[in-house]
N, C-alpha and C positions, 0 to 999 in steps of 0.2 A: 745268171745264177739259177741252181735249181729249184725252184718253187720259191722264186724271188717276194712274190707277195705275202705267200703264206708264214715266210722267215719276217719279213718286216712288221707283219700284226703280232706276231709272237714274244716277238722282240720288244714293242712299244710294251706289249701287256707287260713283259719285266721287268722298264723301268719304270713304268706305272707305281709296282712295286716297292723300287728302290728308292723312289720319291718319295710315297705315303709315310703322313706322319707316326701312324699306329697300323697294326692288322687288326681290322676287324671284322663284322659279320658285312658291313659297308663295301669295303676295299675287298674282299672274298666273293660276291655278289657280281662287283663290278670285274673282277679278274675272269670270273668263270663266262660269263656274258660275253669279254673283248676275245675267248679263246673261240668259243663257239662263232662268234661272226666270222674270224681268221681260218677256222678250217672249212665252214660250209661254203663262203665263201673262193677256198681251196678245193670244190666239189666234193669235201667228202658226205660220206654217209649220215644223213639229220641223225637218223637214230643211233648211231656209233657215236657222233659228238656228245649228244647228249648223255649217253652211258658215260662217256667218258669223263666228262662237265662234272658229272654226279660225283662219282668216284674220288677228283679233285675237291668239291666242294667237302664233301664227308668229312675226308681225311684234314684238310685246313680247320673245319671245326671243332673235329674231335683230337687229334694228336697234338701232343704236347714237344715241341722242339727236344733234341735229345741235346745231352751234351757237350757245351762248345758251339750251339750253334743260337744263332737269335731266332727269331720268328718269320723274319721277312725269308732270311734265308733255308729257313726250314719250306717257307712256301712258293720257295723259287724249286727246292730242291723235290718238293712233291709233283711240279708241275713236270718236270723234266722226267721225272721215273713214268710218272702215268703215261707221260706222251711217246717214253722208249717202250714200254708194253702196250701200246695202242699199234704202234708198227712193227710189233714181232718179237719186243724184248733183248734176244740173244741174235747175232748173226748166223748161222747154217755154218758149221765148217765140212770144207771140202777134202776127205782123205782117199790119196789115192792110193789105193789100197792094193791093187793087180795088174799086169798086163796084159794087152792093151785095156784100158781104162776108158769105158765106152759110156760119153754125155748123147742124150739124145734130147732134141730141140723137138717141141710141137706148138700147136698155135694157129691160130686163124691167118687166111692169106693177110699181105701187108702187116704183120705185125712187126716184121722188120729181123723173122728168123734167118736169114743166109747172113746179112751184116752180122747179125750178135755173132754167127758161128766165126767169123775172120777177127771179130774181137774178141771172143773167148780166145781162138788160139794162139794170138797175139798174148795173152795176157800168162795164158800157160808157157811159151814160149820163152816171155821173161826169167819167168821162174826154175827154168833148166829143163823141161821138159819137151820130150821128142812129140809132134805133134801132129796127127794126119785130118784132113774130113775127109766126107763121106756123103755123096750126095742121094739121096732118096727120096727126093720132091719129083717125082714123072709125072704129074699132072700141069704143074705150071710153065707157060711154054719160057723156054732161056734160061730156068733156074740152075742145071747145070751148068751153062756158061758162066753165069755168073757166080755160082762159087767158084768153078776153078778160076775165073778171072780173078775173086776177091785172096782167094788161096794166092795164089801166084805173085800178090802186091805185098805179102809178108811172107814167102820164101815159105811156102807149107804145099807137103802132097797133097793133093787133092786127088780120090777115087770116083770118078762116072761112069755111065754107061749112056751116049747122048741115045741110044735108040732102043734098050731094052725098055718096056713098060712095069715089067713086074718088081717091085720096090725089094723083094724079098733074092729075086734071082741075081738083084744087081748084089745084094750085102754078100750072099755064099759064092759069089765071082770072085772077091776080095777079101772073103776071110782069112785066109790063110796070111797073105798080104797084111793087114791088119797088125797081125803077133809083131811085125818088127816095131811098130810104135808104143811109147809108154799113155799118149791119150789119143783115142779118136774121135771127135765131137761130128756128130751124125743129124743133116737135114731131113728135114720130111716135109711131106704135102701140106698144104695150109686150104681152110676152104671162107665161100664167104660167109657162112657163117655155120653154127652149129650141127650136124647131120649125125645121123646113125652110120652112114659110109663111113666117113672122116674118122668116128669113134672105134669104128670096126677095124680097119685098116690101121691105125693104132695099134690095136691092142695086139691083131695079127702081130706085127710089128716087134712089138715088146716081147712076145712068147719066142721069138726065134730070134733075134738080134739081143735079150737078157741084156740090156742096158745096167750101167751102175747106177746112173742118173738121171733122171727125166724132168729137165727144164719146160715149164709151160714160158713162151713167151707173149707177152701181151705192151701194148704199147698204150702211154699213159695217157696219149688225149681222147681215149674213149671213156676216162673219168668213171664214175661208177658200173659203168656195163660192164668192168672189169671183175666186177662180181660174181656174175654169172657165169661167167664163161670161166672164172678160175675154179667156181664149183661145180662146175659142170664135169669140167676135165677131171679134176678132184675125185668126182666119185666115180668116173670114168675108169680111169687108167691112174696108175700110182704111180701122181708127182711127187717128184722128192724139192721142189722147188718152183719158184716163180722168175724170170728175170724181165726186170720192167723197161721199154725201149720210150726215147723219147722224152725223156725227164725232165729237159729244160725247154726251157720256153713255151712250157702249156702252165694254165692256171688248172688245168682238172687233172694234175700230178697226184694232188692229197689226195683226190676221190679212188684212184689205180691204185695207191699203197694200202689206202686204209680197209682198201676191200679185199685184196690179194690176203691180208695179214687174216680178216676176219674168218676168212676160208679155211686158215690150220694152214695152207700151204705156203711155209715162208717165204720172201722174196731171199733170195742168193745173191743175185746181181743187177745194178742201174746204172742205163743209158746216160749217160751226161753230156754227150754231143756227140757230133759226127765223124771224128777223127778216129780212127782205128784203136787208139790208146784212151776213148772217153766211155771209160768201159772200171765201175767199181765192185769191189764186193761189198754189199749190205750190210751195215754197222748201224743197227738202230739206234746205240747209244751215241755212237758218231755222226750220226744222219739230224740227228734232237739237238747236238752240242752245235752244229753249225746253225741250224733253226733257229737259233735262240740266242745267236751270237757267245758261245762259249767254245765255241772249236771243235776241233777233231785231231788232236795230235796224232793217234796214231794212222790216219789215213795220209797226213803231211808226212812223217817217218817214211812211209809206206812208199808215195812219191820223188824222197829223198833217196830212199836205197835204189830205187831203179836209176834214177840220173846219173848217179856217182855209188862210183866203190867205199865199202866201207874203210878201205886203208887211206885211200885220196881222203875222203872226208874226214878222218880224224888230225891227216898231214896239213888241211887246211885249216883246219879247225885250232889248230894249234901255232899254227903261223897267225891266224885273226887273233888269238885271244893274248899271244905276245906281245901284239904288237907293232912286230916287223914281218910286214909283208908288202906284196909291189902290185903294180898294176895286173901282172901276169896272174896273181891269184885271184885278184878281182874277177879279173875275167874268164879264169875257171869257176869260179863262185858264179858268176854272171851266165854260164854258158848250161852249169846243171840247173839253176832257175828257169831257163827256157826250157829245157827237158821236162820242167816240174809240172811244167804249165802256164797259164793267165795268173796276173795276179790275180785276178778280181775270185779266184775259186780259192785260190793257194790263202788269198786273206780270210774267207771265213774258217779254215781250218787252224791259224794261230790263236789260240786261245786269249780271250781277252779283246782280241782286233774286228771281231765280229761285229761288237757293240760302238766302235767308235764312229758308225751312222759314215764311215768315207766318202764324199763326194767321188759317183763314178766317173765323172771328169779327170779328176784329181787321178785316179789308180790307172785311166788312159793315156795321161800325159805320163805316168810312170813307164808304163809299157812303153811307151814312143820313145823316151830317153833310155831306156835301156837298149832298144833297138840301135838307136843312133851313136851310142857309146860302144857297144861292138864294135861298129862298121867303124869308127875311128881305131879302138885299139888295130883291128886287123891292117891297119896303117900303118902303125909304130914299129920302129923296130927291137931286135932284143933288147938291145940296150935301155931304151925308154922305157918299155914293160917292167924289166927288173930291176929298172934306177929311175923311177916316174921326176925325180927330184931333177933332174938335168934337162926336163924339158921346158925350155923356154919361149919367148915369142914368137922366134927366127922358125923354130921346131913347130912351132904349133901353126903356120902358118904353112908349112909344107904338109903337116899332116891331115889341115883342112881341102890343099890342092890334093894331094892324094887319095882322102876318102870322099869328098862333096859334101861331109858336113863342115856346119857353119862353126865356125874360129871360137864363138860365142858357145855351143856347145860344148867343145873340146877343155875351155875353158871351167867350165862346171863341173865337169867328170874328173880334171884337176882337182879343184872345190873339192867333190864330194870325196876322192879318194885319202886328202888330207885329214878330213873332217872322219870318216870311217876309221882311221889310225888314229887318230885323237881320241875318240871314243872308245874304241879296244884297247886303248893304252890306262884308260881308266879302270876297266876291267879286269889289268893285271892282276897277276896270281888267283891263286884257289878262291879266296873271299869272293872274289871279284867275278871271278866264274861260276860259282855257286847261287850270287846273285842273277848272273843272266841266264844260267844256265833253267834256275828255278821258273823262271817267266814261261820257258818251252816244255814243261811237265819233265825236267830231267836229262832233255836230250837238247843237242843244236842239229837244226836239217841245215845243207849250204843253204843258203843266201839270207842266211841274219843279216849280213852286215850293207844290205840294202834294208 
C-alpha cells in the first residue's frame, strides 16, 4: 500500500477518537501528538507537521460541532479537511484544451521521467485520446531507445532522433508531424543534480517548444529533498504541476508530498507501482479518505469505468441485484476486478472497509481463490457457466482434471456462488438496493458481490 505506515498511525489516531469517552483538552492533546509522530515519522516536514498540529488543535478548541454532527465527529471531520489542504486541497484538473496538446516532463536524472511518460500515455490513451512522445533527453546515453522501447509496449508513436544532439532541432524535425496528434507528452534531459545548464536548457526549451504543461517529476524516496528541488524548478521555469514516482514502498512518501504541496506547485499525478496502468491522478481528498480508512469512491468508480463498459456494468448490475444470475456473470464480475487491480488497493478505496484493520493474509488468500476460481471456470463448459445448478460430483471431478485445481476448490466457488445469490436475493427491489447501493456513496463498481 501507499504510505502503509503512515495510513495505519492515522487510522489508530481515529479510533482512538471513536473510543474516548468525552472530547476533551486531554483526548485533543493526545490526537494532535499521535498525528505529528505518524507524519514525521512518514518524513515529512517537522515544521509543516507542526503548523499543521496547531491548525487542528485551534480549531478542536475553539469550534463548536455544527449541526447534525456530535463532537468526536466534528473532530474526525476537522482532522481530515486539515490534512486534504496540507496536500494541496483540490486536485489540478487537466483540460485539454488544443491540438496537439503538448505535456513536457523535467526533473532530475533517475526520477523515473521516460517510465511516467509510457504511463501518462497509457492513461490518456484510456480516455480516447490520440497520443504521441517525443524524445528530447540527448544527454543520457539509451534514453531514446528506451522511450521508443517503452512507447512501442502500449502501441504509441514515438518521435527520435538517436543521433542529432540539439534537443531543439530534433522538436522542429517533428513539428509539423506533431499537428496529427490530440496529446504529445515530451522527454527531456535529467541531470544529477541541480545546475544552471540543466535550468538554461529548460527554459531554452520551454520558449520554442510553448508546452501546455510542465510536469516536474520527482521521485518519492528522496523524502524531504523534494523540497528543494520542487522550488527550485518552481522559480525556475513555470511548472504547472508535480508528478510524484515511487509512492509505494518508501516510508519518506509523506516527506515528497508534503513538500511538493508546500511549494504552490501541486502534485497532478502518483506513482503507485510498477505496471504501466499504476499511474493516478491526485485527489487530496481521495488520497486523506484512504489514509484514514474512509475511502475513495470516486478513484474505485474511476477504476471500474476503465475495466467494464458502462452498459455491461449496469446489464450486470442488474442481473446481481435480481437475483438471477450464473457462474458466467461471476466471472465477468471476476474478470473486471482483475482489471481493477490488487485487492489489497481496491480495499482501501471502499468506504468504510479501510478501518476493518484486514489481516493481509486474509486479502492474499483472497486473491489466490480468485485466481484459482478462473482457471476452473475457464474449464466449464456453457452450460455449467449459465446452469451452475447442474454441476455435480461426476462434473466437478472432470473439471478439476481439466483445470489442475483441487476438487475441494471447485467445491467453494459452488459455496460461494450460491451464497452470492442468496444475498442479492435479499437485496431485492429498490429498498433493498438503495440499502447496498448507499454503503458504495450511490453507485456499485463490479465486483460487489465478492
Amino acid at each position: 500500500m501507499v504510505l502503509d505506515k503512515l495510513g495505519e498511525g492515522l487510522k489508530a489516531t481515529l479510533r482512538k477518537i471513536a473510543k474516548a469517552f468525552k472530547v476533551d483538552d486531554t483526548l485533543i492533546n493526545e490526537l494532535v501528538r499521535d498525528i505529528q509522530r505518524a507524519l514525521i515519522q512518514a518524513d515529512a516536514n517537522v515544521k509543516l507537521v507542526f503548523e499543521l498540529s496547531e491548525k487542528i488543535k485551534q480549531r478542536a478548541l475553539k469550534e463548536k460541532p455544527p449541526t447534525g454532527l456530535t463532537k468526536k465527529e466534528h473532530l474526525i471531520n476537522i482532522v481530515y479537511e486539515e490534512l486534504t489542504n496540507f496536500l494541496g486541497k483540490e486536485s489540478k484538473e487537466i483540460k485539454i484544451t488544443e491540438k496537439p496538446f503538448k505535456i513536457m516532463l523535467v526533473g532530475l536524472f533517475g526520477s523515473g521521467k521516460t517510465t511516467t511518460i509510457a504511463k501518462l500515455s497509457k492513461y490518456f490513451m484510456k480516455r480516447g485520446y490520440k497520443v504521441a512522445t517525443l524524445g528530447l533527453d540527448v544527454h543520457r546515453p539509451a534514453a531514446p531507445e528506451q522511450l521508443e522501447q517503452l512507447s512501442k509496449q502500449i502501441n504509441v508513436k514515438c518521435f527520435i532522433d538517436k543521433e542529432e544532439k540539439d534537443p531543439i532541432k530534433i522538436y522542429k524535425k517533428f513539428e509539423n508531424e506533431l499537428n496529427q496528434f490530440d496529446i504529445v507528452i515530451i522527454d527531456t534531459a535529467g541531470r544529477d543534480k541541480l545546475s544552471a545548464d540543466l535550468m538554461k536548457e529548460i527554459k531554452n526549451l520551454y520558449d520554442v517548444v510553448k508546452p501546455h504543461e510542465v510536469f516536474l517529476v520527482i521521485a518519492a524516496d528522496i523524502g524531504q529533498a523534494a523540497y528543494e528541488q520542487a522550488k527550485a524548478f518552481h522559480e525556475q521555469t513555470p511548472l504547472t504541476g508535480v508528478i510524484v514516482t515511487r509512492l509505494d514502498g518508501t516510508a519518506k512518501g509523506g516527506g515528497a508530498l508534503t513538500a511538493c504541496a508546500a511549494t504552490g506547485a501541486k502534485i497532478v499525478f502518483i506513482g503507485t507501482g510498477e505496471k504501466i496502468d499504476d499511474i493516478e491522478l491526485f485527489n487530496p481528498k481521495g488520497f486523506v479518505g484512504r489514509l484514514l480508512g474512509m475511502g475513495d469512491i470516486e478513484a474505485l468508480l474511476e477504476k471500474a469505468k476503465e475495466a467494464i463498459s458502462e452498459e455491461k456494468a449496469k446489464n450486470l448490475g442488474e442481473k446481481l441485484l435480481s437475483g438471477e444470475f450464473s457462474l458466467k456473470d461471476l466471472y465477468d464480475q471476476m474478470m473486471a476486478l482483475r482489471k481493477m487491480g490488487p485487492l489489497t488497493k481496491l480495499i482501501q478505496m471502499i468506504p468504510g472497509f479501510g478501518q476493518l484493520q484486514l489481516p493481509k493474509e486474509l486479502i492474499q488468500v483472497q486473491e489466490e481463490k480468485l485466481k484459482k476460481w478462473k482457471i476452473a471456470m475457464d474449464s466449464m463448459t456453457k452450460e455449467e457457466l449459465e446452469n451452475p445448478e447442474v454441476i455435480d460430483q461426476s462434473r466437478i471431478k472432470r473439471i478439476s482434471r481439466g483445470s489442475g485445481i483441487d476438487e475441494k476448490d471447485i467445491r467453494e466457488l459452488i459455496k460461494h456462488y450460491k451464497l452470492a445469490k442468496k444475498l442479492m436475493k435479499r437485496f431485492k427491489g429498490k429498498e433493498g438496493m438503495k440499502k447496498l447501493m448507499k454503503r458504495f456513496g450511490g453507485k456499485l463498481p463490479p465486483g460487489f458481490g465478492f
